[in-house]
VMD Tcl script that draws the C-alpha trace (Angstrom):
set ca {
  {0.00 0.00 0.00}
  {3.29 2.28 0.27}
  {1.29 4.09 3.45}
  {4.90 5.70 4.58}
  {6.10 6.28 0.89}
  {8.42 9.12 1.23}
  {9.23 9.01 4.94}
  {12.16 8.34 6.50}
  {12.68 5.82 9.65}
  {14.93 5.03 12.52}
  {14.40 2.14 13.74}
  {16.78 1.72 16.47}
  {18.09 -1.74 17.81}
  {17.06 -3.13 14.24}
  {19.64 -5.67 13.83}
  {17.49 -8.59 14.58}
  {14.36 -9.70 16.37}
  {11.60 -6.90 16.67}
  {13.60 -4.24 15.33}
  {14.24 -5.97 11.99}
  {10.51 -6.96 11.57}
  {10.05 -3.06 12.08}
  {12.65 -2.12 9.75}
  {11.33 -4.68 7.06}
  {7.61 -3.77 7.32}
  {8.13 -0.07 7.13}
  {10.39 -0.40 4.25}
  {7.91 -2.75 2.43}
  {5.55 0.24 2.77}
  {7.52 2.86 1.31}
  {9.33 4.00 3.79}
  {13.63 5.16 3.70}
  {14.73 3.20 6.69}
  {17.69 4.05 9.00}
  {18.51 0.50 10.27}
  {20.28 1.08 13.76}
  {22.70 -1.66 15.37}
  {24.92 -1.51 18.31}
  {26.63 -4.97 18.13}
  {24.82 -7.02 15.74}
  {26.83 -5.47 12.77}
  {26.40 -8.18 10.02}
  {22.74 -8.79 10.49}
  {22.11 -4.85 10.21}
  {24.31 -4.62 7.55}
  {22.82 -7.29 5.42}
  {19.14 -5.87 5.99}
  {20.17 -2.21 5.06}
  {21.20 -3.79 1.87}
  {18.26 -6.02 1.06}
  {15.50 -3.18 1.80}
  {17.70 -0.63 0.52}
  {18.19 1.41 3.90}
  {21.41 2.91 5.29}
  {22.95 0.60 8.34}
  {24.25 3.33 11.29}
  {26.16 1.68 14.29}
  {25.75 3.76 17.51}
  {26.02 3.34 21.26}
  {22.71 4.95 22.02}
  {23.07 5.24 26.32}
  {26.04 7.54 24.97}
  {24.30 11.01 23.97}
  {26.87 12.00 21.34}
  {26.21 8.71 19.59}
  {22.27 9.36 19.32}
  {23.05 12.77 17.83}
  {25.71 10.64 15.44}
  {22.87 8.73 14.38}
  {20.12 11.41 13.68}
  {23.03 13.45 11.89}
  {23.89 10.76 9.31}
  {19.97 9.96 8.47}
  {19.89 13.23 7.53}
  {22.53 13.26 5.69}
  {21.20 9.74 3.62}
  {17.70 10.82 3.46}
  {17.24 14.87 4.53}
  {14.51 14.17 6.88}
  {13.54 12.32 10.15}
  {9.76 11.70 10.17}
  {9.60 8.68 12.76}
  {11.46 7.17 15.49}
  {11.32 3.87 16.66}
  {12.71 3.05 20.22}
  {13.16 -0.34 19.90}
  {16.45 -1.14 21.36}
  {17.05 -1.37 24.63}
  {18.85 -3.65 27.30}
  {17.34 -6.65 29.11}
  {18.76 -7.26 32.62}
  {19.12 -11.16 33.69}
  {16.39 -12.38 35.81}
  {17.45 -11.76 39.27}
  {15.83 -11.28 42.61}
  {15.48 -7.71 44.42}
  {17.54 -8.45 47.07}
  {20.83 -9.99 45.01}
  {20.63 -6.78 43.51}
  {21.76 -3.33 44.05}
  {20.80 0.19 42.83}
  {24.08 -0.10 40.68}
  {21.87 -2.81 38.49}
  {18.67 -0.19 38.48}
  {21.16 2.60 36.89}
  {22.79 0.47 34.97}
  {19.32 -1.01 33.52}
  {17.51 2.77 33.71}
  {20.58 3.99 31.78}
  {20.21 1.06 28.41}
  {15.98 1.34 28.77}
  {15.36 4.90 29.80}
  {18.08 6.28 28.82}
  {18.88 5.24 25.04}
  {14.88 6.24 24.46}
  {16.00 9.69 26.38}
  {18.88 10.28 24.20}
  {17.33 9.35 20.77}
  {13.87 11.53 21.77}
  {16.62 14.27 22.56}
  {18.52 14.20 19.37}
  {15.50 14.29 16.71}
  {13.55 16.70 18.51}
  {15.08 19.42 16.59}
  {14.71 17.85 13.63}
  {10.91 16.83 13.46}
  {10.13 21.26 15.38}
  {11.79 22.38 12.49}
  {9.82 19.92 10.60}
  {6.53 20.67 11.96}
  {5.66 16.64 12.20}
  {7.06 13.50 13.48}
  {5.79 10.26 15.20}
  {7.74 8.68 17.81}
  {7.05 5.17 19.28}
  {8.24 3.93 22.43}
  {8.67 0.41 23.53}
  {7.00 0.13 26.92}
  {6.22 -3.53 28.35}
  {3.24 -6.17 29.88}
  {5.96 -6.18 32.93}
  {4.68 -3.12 33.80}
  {0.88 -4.22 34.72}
  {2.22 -8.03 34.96}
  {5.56 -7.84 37.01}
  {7.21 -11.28 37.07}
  {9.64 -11.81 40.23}
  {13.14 -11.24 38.75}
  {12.71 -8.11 36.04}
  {11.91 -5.47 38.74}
  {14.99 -3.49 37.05}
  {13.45 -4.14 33.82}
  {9.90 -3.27 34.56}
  {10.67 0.03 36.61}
  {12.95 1.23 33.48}
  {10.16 0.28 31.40}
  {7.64 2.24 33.59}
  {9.51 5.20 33.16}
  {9.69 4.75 29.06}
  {5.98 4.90 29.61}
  {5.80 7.66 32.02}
  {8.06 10.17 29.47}
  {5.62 8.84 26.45}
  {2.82 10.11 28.60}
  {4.78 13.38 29.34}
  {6.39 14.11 25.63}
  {2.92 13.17 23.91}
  {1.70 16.55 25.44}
  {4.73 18.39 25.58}
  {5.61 17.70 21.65}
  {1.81 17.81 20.33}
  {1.29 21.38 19.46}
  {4.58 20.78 17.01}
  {2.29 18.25 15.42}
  {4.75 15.64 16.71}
  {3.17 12.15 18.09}
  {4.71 10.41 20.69}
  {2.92 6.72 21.67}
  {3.75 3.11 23.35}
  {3.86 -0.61 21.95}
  {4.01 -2.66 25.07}
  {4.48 -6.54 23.63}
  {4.00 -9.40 25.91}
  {6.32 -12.41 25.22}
  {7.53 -12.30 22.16}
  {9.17 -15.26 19.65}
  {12.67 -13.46 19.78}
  {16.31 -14.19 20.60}
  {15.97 -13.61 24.39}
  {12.42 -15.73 24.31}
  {13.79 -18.56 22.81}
  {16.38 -18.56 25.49}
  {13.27 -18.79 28.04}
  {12.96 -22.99 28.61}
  {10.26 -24.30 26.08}
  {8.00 -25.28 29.21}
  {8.13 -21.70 30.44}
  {7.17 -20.19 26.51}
  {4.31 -23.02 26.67}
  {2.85 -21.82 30.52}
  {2.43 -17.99 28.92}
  {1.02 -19.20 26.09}
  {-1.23 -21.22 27.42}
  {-2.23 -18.53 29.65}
  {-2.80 -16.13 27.11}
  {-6.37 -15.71 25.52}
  {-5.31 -16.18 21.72}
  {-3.12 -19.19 23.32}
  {0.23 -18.30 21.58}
  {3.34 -16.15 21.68}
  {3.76 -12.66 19.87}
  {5.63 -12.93 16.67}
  {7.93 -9.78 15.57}
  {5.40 -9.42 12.94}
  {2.74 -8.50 15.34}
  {4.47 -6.36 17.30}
  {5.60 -4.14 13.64}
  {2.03 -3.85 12.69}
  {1.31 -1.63 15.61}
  {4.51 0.42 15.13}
  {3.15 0.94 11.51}
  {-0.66 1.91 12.59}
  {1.14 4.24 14.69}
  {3.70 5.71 11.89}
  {0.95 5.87 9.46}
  {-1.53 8.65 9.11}
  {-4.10 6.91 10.38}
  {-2.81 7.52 13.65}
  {-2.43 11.26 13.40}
  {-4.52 12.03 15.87}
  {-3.25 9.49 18.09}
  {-0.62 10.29 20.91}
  {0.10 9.37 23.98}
  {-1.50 5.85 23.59}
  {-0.24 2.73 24.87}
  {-1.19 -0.80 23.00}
  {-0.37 -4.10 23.96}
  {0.12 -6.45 21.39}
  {-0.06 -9.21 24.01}
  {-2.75 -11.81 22.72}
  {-4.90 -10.31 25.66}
  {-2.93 -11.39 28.80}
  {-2.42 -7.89 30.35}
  {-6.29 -8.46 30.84}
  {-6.44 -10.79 33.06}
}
mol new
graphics top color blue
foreach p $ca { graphics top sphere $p radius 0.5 }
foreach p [lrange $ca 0 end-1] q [lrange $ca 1 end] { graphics top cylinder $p $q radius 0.2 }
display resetview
């Protein structure tokens, strides 16, 4: 349908899993995609080339990189009309009291803070613009904490908490700002999970399977598109309905 023909996309942490279904979906549909990587180089690299993006290594908890990486999109494509906050860390699963505030900041700074930074550096670009869309990647931890990823759901919280706060903030520069909060989802760190463990949240989940990366990139997409351009500050969970119950 070519519904972002003649946009231009970051799509940050695109180098595999959720990032590159983003990446691959929004390029399908028209849209000039920055494909962002930190250490998955060759994976990046080989999508750029197949969908005809530009591949853009960058530390993003390091400010200086995030302006690196909105400077050379606009160098490739002129423009930045949407942001997708996609990559982020993932703390192992340990309990609150074998950890210390050390692992908070240090999870705060690779969730929260690589959003922060990216948010930071395109803001210029999509006021002078006079449009933009950003999309935030929030999480089911947040209404379904799981003993283990309090580090990751409080950073996660916060994502949530500054989508709330930009979405007003940004919308009289006709700039969106909204949340995809995906419950488990078939990915690298997922199929690390033990098979029993993928089958239990499955099985608890009303449409009785996993997200794919596929799902999750259709909302970014409804949300890029203009038929969410009076949408902002919204927060969907592509979940299969468990965050319901």
């Amino acid at each position: 349908m070519n519904i972002l023909k003649g946009r231009t996309a970051i799509v940050t942490g695109a180098g595999r899993g959720i990032g590159s279904a983003v990446a691959e979906l929004f390029s399908a549909e028209g849209a000039n995609v920055i494909v962002h990587y930190n250490t998955s180089a060759q994976a990046a690299i080989e999508l750029a080339q197949r969908i005809g993006g530009v591949a853009v290594q960058a530390d993003l908890r390091i400010p200086q990189d995030a302006n690196r990486l909105v400077e050379e999109s606009l160098s490739a494509f002129d423009c930045v009309d949407i942001l997708v906050n996609n990559a982020a860390s993932f703390a192992h699963a340990s309990s609150f009291v074998d950890e210390s505030w050390d692992t908070y900041q240090e999870e705060f700074t690779g969730v929260f803070g690589t959003a922060y930074n990216c948010i930071s550096a395109v803001i210029p670009t999509m006021i002078a613009q006079g449009r933009g869309s950003i999309i935030n990647f929030a999480a089911t931890l947040i209404q379904r904490p799981a003993v283990g990823f309090g580090a990751h759901s409080c950073a996660k919280a916060a994502v949530l908490a500054m989508t709330h706060n930009f979405a007003k903030e940004l919308g009289p520069h006709n700039i969106t700002v909204n949340a995809v909060s995906p419950g488990m989802t078939l990915s690298d760190y997922s199929l690390s999970v033990p098979q029993e463990m993928r089958d239990k949240i499955a099985s608890l989940t009303p449409l009785q399977r996993l997200a794919s990366p596929e799902d999750v990139a259709s909302i970014c997409l409804f949300y890029a598109s203009d038929m969410a351009k009076f949408v902002t500050g919204a927060n969907i969970a592509p979940d299969g309905g468990l965050a319901i119950l």
